[in-house]
C-alpha positions, -999 to 999 in steps of 0.1 A, spaced: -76 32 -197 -59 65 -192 -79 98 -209 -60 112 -238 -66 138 -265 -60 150 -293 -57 190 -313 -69 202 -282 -71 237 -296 -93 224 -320 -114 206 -297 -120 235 -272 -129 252 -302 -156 223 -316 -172 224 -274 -171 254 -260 -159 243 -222 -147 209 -218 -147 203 -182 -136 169 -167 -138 179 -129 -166 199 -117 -163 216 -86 -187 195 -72 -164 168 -77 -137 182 -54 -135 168 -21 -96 175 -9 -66 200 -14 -37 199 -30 -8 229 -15 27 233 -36 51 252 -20 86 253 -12 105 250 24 133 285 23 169 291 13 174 273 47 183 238 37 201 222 8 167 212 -6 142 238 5 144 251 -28 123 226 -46 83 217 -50 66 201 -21 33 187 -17 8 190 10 -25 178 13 -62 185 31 -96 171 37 -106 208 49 -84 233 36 -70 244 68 -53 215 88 -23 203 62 -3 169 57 34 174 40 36 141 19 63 122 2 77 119 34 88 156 35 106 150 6 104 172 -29 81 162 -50 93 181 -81 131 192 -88 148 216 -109 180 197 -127 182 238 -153 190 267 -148 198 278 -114 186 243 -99 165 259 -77 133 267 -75 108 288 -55 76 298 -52 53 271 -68 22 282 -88 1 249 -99 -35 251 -115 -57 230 -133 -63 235 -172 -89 252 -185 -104 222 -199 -96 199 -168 -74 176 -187 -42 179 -168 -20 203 -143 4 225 -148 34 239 -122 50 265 -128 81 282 -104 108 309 -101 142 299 -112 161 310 -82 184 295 -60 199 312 -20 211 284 -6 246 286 -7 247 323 -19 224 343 1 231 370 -28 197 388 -33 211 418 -46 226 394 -78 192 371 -75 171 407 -81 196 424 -110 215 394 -128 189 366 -117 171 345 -144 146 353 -174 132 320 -176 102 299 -152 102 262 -148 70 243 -165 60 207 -157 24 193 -164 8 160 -156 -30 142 -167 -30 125 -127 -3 145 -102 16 114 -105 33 112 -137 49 142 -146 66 159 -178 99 162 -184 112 204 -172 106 232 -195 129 263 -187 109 288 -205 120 321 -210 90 351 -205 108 379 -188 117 414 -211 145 422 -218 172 436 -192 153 419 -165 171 413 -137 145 383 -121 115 366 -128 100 357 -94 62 340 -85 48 333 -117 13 323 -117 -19 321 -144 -51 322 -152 -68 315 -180 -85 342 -202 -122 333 -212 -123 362 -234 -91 353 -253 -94 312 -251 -50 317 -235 -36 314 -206 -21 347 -189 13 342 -172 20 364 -151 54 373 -128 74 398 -108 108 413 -123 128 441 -119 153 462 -146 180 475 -131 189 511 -137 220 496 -159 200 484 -186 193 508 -214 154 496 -215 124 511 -207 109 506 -167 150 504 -156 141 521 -122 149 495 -101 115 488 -96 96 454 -90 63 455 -115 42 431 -126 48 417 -163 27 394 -181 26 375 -213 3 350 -230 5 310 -241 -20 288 -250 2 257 -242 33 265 -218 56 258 -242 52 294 -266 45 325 -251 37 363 -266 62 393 -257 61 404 -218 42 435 -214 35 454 -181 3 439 -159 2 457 -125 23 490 -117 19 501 -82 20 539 -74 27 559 -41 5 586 -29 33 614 -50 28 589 -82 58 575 -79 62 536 -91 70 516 -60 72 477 -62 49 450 -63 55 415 -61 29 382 -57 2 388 -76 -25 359 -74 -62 362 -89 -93 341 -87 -125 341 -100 -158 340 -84 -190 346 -107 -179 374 -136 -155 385 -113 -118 385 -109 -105 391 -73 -65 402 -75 -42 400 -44 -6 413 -46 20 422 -23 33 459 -18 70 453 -18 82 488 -10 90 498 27 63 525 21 23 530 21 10 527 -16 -17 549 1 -28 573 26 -37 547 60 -19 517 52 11 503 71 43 532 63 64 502 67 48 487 33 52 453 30 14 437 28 -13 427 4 -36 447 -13 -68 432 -29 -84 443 -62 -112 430 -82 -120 434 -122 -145 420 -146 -120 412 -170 -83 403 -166 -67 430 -191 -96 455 -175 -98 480 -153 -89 468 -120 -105 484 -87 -89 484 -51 -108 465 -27 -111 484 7 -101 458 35 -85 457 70 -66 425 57 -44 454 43 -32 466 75 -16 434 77 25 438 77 51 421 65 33 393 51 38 374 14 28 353 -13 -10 351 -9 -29 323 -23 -68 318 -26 -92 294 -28 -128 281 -27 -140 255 4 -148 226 -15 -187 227 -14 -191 258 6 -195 296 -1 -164 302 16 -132 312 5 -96 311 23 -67 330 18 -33 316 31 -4 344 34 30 342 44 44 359 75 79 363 68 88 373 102 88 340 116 53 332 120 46 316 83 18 306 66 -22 313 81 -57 314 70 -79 341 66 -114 334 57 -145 349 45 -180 340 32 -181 372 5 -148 380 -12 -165 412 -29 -167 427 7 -131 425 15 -141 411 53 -115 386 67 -116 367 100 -84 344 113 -96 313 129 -75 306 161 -40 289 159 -66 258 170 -86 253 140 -56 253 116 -21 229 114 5 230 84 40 213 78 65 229 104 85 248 70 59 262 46 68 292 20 51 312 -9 26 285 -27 -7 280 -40 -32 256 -35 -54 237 -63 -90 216 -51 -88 180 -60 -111 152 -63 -114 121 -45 -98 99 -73 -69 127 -71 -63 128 -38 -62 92 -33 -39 86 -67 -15 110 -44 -16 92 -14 -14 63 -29 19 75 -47 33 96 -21 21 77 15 11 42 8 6 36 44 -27 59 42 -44 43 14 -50 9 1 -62 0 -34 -67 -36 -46 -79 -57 -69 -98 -87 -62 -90 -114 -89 -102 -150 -86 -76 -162 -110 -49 -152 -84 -51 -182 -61 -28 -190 -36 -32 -217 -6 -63 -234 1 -70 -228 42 -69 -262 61 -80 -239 91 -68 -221 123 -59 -233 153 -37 -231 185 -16 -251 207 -32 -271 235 6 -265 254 7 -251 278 -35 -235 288 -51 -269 288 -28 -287 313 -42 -263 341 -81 -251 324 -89 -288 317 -85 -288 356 -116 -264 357 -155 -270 360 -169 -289 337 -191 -252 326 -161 -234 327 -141 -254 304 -174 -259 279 -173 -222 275 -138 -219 263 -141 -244 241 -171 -230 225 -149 -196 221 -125 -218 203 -143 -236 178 -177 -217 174 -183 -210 134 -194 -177 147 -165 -170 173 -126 -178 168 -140 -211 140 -109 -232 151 -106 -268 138 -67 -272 145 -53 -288 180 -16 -295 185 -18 -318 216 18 -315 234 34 -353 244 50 -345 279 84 -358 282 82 -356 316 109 -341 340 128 -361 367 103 -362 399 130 -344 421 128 -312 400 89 -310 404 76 -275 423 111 -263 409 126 -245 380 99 -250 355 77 -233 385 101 -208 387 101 -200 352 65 -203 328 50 -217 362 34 -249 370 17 -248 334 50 -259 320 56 -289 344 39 -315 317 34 -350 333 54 -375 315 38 -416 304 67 -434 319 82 -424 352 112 -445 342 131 -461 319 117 -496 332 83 -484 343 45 -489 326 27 -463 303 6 -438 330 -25 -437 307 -39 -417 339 -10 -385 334 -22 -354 319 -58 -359 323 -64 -320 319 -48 -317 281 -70 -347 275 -100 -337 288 -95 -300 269 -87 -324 235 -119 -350 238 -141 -318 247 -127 -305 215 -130 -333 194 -164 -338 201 -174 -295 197 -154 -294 158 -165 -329 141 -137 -316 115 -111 -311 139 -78 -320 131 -48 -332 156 -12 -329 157 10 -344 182 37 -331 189 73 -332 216 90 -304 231 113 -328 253 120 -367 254 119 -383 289 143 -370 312 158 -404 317 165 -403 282 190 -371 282 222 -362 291 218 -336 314 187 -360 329 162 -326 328 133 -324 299 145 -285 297 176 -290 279 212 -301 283 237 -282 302 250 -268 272 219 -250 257 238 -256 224 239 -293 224 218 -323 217 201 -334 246 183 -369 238 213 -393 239 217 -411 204 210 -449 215 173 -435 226 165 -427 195 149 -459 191 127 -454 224 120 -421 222 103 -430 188 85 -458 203 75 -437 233 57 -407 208 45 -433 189 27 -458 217 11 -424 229 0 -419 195 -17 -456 191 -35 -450 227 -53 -418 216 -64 -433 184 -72 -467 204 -90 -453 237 -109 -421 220 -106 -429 185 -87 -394 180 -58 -402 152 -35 -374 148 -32 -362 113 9 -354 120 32 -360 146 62 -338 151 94 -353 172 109 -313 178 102 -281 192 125 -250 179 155 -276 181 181 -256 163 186 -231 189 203 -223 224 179 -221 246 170 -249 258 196 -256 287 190 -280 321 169 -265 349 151 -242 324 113 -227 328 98 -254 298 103 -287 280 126 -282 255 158 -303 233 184 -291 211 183 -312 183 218 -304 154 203 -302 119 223 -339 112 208 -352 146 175 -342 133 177 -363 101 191 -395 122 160 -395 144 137 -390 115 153 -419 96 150 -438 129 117 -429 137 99 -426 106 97 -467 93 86 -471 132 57 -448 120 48 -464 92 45 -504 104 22 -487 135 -9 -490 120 -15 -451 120 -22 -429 93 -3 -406 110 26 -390 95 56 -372 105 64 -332 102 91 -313 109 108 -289 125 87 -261 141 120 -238 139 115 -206 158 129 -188 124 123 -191 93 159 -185 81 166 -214 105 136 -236 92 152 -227 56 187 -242 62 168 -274 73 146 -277 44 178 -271 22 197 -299 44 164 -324 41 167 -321 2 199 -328 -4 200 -356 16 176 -374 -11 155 -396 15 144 -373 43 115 -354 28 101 -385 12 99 -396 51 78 -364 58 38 -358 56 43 -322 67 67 -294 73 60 -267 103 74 -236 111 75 -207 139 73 -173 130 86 -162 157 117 -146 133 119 -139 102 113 -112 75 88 -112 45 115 -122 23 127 -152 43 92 -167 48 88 -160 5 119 -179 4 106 -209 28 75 -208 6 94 -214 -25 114 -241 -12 86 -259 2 64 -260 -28 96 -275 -49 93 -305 -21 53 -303 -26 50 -308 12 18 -302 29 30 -267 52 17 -253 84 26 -221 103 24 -240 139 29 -216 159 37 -180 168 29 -153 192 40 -117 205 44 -92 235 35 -59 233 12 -33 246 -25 -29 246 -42 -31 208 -13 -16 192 5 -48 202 -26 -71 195 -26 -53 158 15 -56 157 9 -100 158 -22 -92 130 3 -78 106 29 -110 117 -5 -131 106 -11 -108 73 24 -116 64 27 -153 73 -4 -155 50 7 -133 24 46 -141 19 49 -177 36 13 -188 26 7 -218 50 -28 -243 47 -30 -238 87 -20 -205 106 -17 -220 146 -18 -200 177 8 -205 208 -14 -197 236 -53 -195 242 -54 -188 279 -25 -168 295 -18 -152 329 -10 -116 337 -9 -100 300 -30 -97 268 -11 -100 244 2 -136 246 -38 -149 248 -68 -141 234 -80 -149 273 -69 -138 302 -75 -160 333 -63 -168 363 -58 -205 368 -61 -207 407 -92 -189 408 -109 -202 376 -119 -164 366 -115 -154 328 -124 -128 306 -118 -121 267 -91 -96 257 -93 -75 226 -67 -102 205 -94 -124 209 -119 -98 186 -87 -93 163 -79 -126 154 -115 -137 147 -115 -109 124 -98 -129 100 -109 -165 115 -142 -160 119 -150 -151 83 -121 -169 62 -133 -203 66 -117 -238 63 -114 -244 25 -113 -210 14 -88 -203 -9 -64 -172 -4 -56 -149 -32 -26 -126 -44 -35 -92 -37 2 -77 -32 -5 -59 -3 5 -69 27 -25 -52 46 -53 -73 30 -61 -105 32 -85 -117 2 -101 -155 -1 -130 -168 -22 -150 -197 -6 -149 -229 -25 -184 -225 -46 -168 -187 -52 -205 -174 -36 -183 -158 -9 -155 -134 -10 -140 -120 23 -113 -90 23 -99 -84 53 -82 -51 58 -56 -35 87 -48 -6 95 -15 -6 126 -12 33 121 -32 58 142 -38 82 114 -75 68 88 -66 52 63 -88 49 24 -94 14 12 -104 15 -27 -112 -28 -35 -119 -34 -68 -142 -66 -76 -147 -63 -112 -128 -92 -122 -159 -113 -107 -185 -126 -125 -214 -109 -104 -210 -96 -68 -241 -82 -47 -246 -41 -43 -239 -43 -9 -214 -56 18 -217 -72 54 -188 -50 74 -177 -57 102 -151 -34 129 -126 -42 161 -111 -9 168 -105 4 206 -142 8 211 -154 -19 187 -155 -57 190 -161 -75 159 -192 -55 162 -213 -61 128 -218 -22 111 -240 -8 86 -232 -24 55 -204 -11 26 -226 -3 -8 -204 -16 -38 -212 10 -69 -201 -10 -106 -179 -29 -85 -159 -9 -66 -161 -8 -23 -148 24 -6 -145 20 32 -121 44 54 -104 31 79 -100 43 116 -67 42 133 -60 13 146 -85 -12 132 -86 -43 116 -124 -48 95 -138 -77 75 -158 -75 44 -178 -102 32 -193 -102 -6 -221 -122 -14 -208 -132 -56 -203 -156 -79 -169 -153 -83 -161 -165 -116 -123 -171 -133 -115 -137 -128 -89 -119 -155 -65 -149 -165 -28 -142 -170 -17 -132 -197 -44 -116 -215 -28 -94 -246 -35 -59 -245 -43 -59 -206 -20 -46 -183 -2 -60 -158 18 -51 -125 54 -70 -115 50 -67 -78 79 -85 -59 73 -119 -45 90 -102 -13 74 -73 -7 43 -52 -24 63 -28 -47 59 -30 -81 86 -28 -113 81 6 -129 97 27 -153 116 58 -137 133 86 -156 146 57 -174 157 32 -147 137 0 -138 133 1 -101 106 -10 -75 84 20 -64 53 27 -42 23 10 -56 1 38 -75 -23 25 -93 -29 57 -115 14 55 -123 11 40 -160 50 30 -158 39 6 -132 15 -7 -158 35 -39 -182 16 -54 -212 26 -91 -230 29 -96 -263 35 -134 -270 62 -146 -291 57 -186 -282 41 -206 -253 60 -191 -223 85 -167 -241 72 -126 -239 80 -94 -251 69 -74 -219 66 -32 -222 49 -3 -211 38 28 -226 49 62 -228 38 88 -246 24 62 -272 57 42 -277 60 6 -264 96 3 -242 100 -30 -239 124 -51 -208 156 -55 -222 182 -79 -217 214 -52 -234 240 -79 -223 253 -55 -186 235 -64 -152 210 -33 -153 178 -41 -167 167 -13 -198 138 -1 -214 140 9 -255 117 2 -279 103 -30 -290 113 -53 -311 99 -87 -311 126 -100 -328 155 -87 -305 165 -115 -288 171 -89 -258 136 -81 -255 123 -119 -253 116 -132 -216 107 -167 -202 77 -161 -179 74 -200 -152 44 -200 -132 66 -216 -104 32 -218 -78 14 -200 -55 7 -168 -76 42 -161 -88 71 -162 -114 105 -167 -126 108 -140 -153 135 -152 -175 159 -133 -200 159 -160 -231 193 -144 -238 214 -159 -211 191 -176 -187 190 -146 -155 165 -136 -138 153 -105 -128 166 -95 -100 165 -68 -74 200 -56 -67 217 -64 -38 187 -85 -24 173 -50 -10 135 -40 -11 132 -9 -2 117 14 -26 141 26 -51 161 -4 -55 171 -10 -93 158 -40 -111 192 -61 -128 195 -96 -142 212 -126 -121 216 -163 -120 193 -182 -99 204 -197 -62 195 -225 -45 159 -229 -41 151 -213 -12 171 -180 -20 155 -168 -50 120 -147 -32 143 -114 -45 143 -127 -79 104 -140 -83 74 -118 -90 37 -116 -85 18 -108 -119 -13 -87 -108 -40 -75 -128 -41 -36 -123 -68 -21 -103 -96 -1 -118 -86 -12 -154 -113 -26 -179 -119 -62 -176 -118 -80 -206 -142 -90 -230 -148 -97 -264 -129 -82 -292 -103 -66 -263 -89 -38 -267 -52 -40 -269 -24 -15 -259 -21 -2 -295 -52 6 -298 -55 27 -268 -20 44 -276 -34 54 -312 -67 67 -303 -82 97 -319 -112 104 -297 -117 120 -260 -142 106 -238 -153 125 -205 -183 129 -190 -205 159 -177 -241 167 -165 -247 127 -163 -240 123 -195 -210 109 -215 -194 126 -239 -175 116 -272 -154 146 -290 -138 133 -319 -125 146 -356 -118 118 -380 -145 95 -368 -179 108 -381 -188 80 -397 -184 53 -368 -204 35 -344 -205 36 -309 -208 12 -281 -211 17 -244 -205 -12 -223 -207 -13 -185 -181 -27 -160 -189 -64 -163 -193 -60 -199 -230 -57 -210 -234 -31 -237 -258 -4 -221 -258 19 -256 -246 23 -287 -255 41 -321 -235 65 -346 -211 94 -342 -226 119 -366 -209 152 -355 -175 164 -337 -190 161 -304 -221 133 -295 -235 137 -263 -249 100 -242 -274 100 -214 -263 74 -189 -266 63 -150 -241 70 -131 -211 45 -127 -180 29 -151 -182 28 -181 -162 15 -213 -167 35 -245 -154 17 -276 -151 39 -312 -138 11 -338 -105 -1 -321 -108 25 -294 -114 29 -259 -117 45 -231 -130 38 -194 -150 68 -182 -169 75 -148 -203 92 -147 -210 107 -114 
């Protein structure tokens, strides 16, 4: 629940100093500034951020944070501070604009009277801009405004640069830069300008001054402005003018006292800004050299003596561009609320809810084609050990085995081009050696061996048979690699009928001879493609999408009189775009996915938004679904990390029961493998995608359930007793990245958290565990890592859907942005869990029809349907048929959001998902094309759980209390509530506290942690540090 108040006047008034971040609650850096009249947009806000204060990260992708649409439209020199009682931020900026113009004889004598004002509660949301005017009259500018806030006075001192030209019948027209200031108490009303700082030369004469920045240390105010002049203010200082001068006071309309310092002798340097280290008795002043150097540090541990030292060009780093700015210290929820917002690639934040289930894991496995045709030729030792590396609970945990049928290739092309291509791996012995000859029961004795071995290590593994080429003597081009047009069907139409019998007798043997009946047998291997020609380096046989569905009709009744339990499944397309068409094709014919047990797919192609689409489609045809194969190339761990995201995603978007490998054993690379061997030599050895993969493996067991996190960088599952929850987490950058994982939606989870880490140094390696404080795990990331947590709970329902008065993010079934509210537009945006327009509450009009708004600035906006494609946002009205919305749970964590006015979903314009794209409404396609038009419904991180008596959205809009906390206590302010009780409730619900507010402010020793503070039909959610 977002922090809100109320007559704050009053309130500072009723407790003296309010303070919602203490300086020991800053751990980071926040640096507004602007880039120069150099570009088209270098006159606007930027943000940059710090862990240390001297080495700086631009964010937003270099891109302004803030821009000016009044006055001038430009806007320079950024001044942002934190209110005196802590509540929010304000920015403040010179109206100017140079690009374009390069006039600064017109910017200095006919320039603007007004600064720009925003504010914001979180950095995130910010307020519509204020042009306010503050400059006197005849002023020709009004440049680096700044404040400060006046202890003595309980206002806010603006204060600002501006010169009256000589042609303005007003007092101070000399030409002459000076100081002005005025006084507000809210930014939006301000007191006559008066005359701050006037800088004098050595004959008395008024010279200029310009950037004037103060902070306070103690009872003392330290002052640092710039003399503008091309002359010494002084006797010893630079004759060229043109650097800072430092002054301190005791009060801020006082008696102010030059500071003797060498900084001083500094020329031609600018708009200083100074701050504290977080947690240090150090301070650092940035100023700008204008010459061409820019921004740099200059620190010391005692302002009052004026003693600067410059830490070497080493020590330091800033964006390339930097001008005149000022820096404000942040706290940790800050900081990451601004990375999450502005570089969602360096921070994480997710909720774990039970209630978001996905697929139930059938398991992992890999492909038995083509590693165990030359390692089941091994020592028995030897081929022990891989095995146990496969199927070990506490090593890769595989229970799934896809056992390859050789077609076999005509006996004159043996030692030949399958040699010449994937090597003697990929020459699989065939059962027949002829049309006319008997089964071979003896061929491929070193796949079998590899298969019983396994069968006998994993009692619950499971088998799938499958063909990447009928007999050679069965084809046109009489080759098992393909025809001699790659393009063409190579398994001549009147086989059909054999080559079914031929899959199938091999089938019966296995489950005969070693009792091992495979759960699914698949007749094709990436058939749709053009690949597969004659003489190639594998197996392979085009199969047309129609010649597909005439073997399957063929082979399945053959199937189903055998005896086996086997079933058929189809058609391990290399894409998923391909795989789609199929599925589509299989439908409409009416009988061919009744024939099916199972559909496979590769992953080999595809985006997120095809294998959403493939996901949709399959769950109309309720067919068991397996991801049966994939693998990648690549370099080193960057590579091994690339085929982790592919898995993330698979899980994530395409969400299979079974995620298969391609290759266990590989020769000559590590990326294809998890071991690389030699199979000559019998020598092996584990590469680093063997520790990456059981990341995930190892820990999300067979019958876990997946659940909807909408991130595409975790992986979350809850065992099936729910006394287990795993979150897997990756990181493919090089830079850290800040993991927030919010488990308050369980029923109980344990204080602490098993961890472990494969990095470039790490292997799976078990680390110190991750402490979970009122739910929450914080864990930072190093480049390049993937890490595992495992929570001991007891999981619980988690927060169902739809729960009135909770709210809720719309995050696209295809991607992990979320529907939000911006300057009036309904568009997908970076996930931000502090942005309350990402933030969508129900109110429920009948079983599955909605209202569905947000809040701003108290109101409800509501989805509206206003008859053109664009969705809107106005107010709500339950009874505007406009504002009413179907909501279908339509599987697997997601919905069709419905407009009850014409039947159209919402839709994301043009199919595009890149941040920014609008949100309209649209007819649905074919199933199998609607992943841009379905949504994920996720309960918001780090919002109250519910409980009894819920608050609900009005309530929180219409509350007339603050809450905050100080000094471990928490803190209720309120005027029209004397007479009410209190309760204090913890994050899982249990009332800690409660008693009567008796007085405008009631004070409420606690432990530290999160906290929900109910007042009658109020609440808040507070954190006690």
């Amino acid at each position: 629940v977002m922090i809100r108040h109320l007559l704050l006047s009053i309130l500072l008034m009723a407790t003296s100093a309010i303070s919602f971040a203490a300086e020991k609650d800053f751990t980071a850096y926040l640096f507004a500034y602007f880039k120069g009249e150099g570009s088209v947009q270098g006159e606007q806000i930027y943000f940059a951020v710090s862990r240390d204060g001297l080495n700086w990260k631009d964010i937003n992708g270099g891109n302004p944070v803030l821009t000016s649409t009044l006055g001038e439209k430009g806007l320079r020199d950024p001044f942002i501070m934190r209110s005196a009682d802590g509540s929010k931020f304000f920015v403040i900026a010179t109206d100017l604009k140079i690009n374009g113009n390069g006039d600064w004889t017109a910017a200095q004598t006919k320039g603007s009277k007004s600064i720009m004002v925003w504010e914001s509660s979180d950095l995130i949301n910010w307020s519509e801009q204020r042009m306010c005017r503050v400059a006197p009259d005849g002023a020709g500018c009004t440049w680096a405004p700044e404040a400060v806030y006046n202890e003595e006075s309980g206002e806010y001192i603006v204060f600002w640069s501006s010169k009256i030209p000589s042609s303005q019948s007003v007092s101070n027209n000399d030409n002459t830069h000076r100081v002005y200031y005025c006084t507000t108490k809210d930014f939006k009303t301000f007191s006559d300008a008066k005359v701050w700082i006037e800088l004098k030369n050595p004959q008395n004469r008024t010279i200029s001054v310009i950037d004037a920045t103060v902070i306070k240390v103690g009872d003392t105010y330290y002052r640092f402005k710039k003399n503008e002049a091309t002359e010494a203010h002084k006797q010893g200082m630079p004759s060229s003018g043109k650097y800072i001068i430092m002054e301190k006071a005791t009060s801020l309309l006082g008696q102010w006292t030059e500071v003797n310092t060498q900084m001083s002798q500094i020329a031609y340097v600018e708009g200083p800004t100074c701050f504290k280290f977080n947690g240090e008795n150090k301070w650092c002043l940035f100023i700008d050299d204008f010459g061409g150097k820019g921004y740099y540090p200059l620190i010391t541990t005692d302002l009052s003596s004026g003693v600067f030292t410059q830490p070497s060009s080493s020590q330091y780093s800033l964006p390339s561009v930097m001008r005149h700015g000022s820096v404000v210290n942040i706290t940790e929820s800050e900081y990451s609320n601004l990375m999450s917002k502005y570089e969602p690639s360096s921070t994480s934040t997710v909720r774990i809810n039970p209630a978001a289930r996905q697929q139930t894991m059938e398991g992992w496995g890999v492909s038995l084609c083509w590693w165990a045709n030359m390692c089941g030729k091994w020592t028995e030792n030897k081929i022990d050990d891989l095995v146990d590396m496969l199927t070990s609970e506490d090593k890769l945990n595989y229970n799934i085995f896809r056992y390859n049928i050789g077609g076999g290739d005509h006996p004159s092309h043996y030692n030949g081009h399958m040699c010449n291509g994937k090597g003697k791996r990929a020459e699989m012995e065939g059962f027949k050696a002829s049309e006319n000859s008997n089964y071979d029961w003896n061929a491929d004795a070193a796949q079998r061996k590899v298969m019983l071995k396994l069968r006998d290590a994993r009692k619950d593994a499971i088998f799938e048979a499958f063909s990447n080429s009928a007999p050679y003597w069965m084809t046109y081009s009489g080759c098992a690699s393909g025809n001699k047009d790659a393009g063409k069907d190579n398994l001549k139409p009147e086989y059909y009928g054999k080559f079914s019998d031929y899959l199938i007798d091999v089938c019966k043997h296995y489950k005969d001879e070693y009792g091992i009946e495979f759960k699914t047998l698949d007749p094709f291997n990436e058939p749709n493609t053009n690949y597969w020609g004659a003489n190639g380096g594998q197996e392979g046989c085009h199969f047309d999408p129609a010649s597909q569905v005439k073997l399957i009709r063929v082979i399945y009744p053959k199937l189903k009189n055998s005896g086996l339990k086997t079933v058929l499944s189809a058609s391990d397309e290399t894409s998923v775009s391909t795989a789609i068409g199929e599925l589509q094709l299989f439908v409409k014919e009416g009988d061919i996915v009744p024939m099916l047990g199972q559909f496979n797919v590769h992953t080999y192609g595809g985006d997120i938004r095809d294998k959403a689409n493939l996901k949709d489609l399959v769950t109309e045809t309720r067919l068991p679904f397996w991801m049966s194969e994939t693998g990648a190339g690549g370099n080193g761990l960057a590579g091994n990390l690339s085929l982790a995201q592919r898995m993330f995603d698979d899980l994530n978007y395409l969400q299979p029961q079974a995620w298969i490998d391609w290759q266990f054993v590989e020769e000559n690379n590590d990326q294809w493998c998890m071991v690389r061997g030699n199979f000559n030599n019998q020598t092996y050895n584990i590469v680093k995608n063997f520790y990456v993969r059981m990341q995930v493996t190892r820990f999300i067991r067979q019958g876990y359930t997946m659940l909807g996190t909408g991130r595409n960088d975790i992986l979350a599952a809850v065992s099936p007793t729910g006394n287990k929850v795993v979150v897997v987490m990756l990181n493919t950058s090089t830079d850290e990245k800040n993991i927030s994982i919010d488990l308050t939606p369980l029923k109980q989870v344990d204080n602490l958290a098993e961890l472990y880490v494969t990095n470039s140094n790490l292997n799976c390696k078990r680390m110190a565990d991750v402490e979970v404080v009122d739910g929450i795990a914080n864990y930072t990331m190093g480049g390049q890592e993937i890490s595992t947590m495992i929570f001991s709970t007891d999981a619980g329902k988690g927060v169902e859907y739809f729960t009135e008065g909770m709210p809720y993010m719309f995050v696209s079934r295809a991607s992990t942005s979320p529907l939000t509210l911006n300057g009036g537009s309904l568009q997908l945006s970076s996930l931000c869990v502090a942005d309350s327009m990402q933030r969508w509450y129900f109110n429920k009009l009948s079983d599955d029809t909605y209202n569905i708004y947000t809040m701003l600035n108290g109101k409800k906006l509501a989805l509206t349907d206003d008859g053109s494609y664009y969705l809107a946002a106005t107010p709500l009205d339950p009874s505007n048929k406009g504002q009413q919305f179907k909501v279908e749970n339509i599987g697997d964590n997601s919905y069709k959001v419905t407009s009850a006015s014409n039947g159209k979903l919402l839709d994301l314009e043009g199919e595009h998902l890149e941040i920014g794209t609008k949100v309209g409404l649209w007819q649905a396609s074919a199933t199998g094309g609607n992943a841009h038009r379905e949504w994920r419904i996720l309960s918001v991180p780090f919002t109250a759980v519910p409980m009894s008596g819920e608050t609900t959205a009005d309530d929180i809009a219409s509350e007339p209390m603050l809450v905050y906390s100080a000094n471990g206590e928490i803190i209720i302010v309120s005027l029209s509530a004397s007479s009410s009780m209190y309760s204090v409730y913890n994050i899982k619900g249990q009332m800690v506290t409660n008693g009567a507010i008796k007085s405008a402010v009631t004070k409420i020793p606690v432990e530290k942690g999160f906290y929900v503070v109910r007042c009658g039909n109020e609440a808040e959610k507070v954190m006690v540090k």
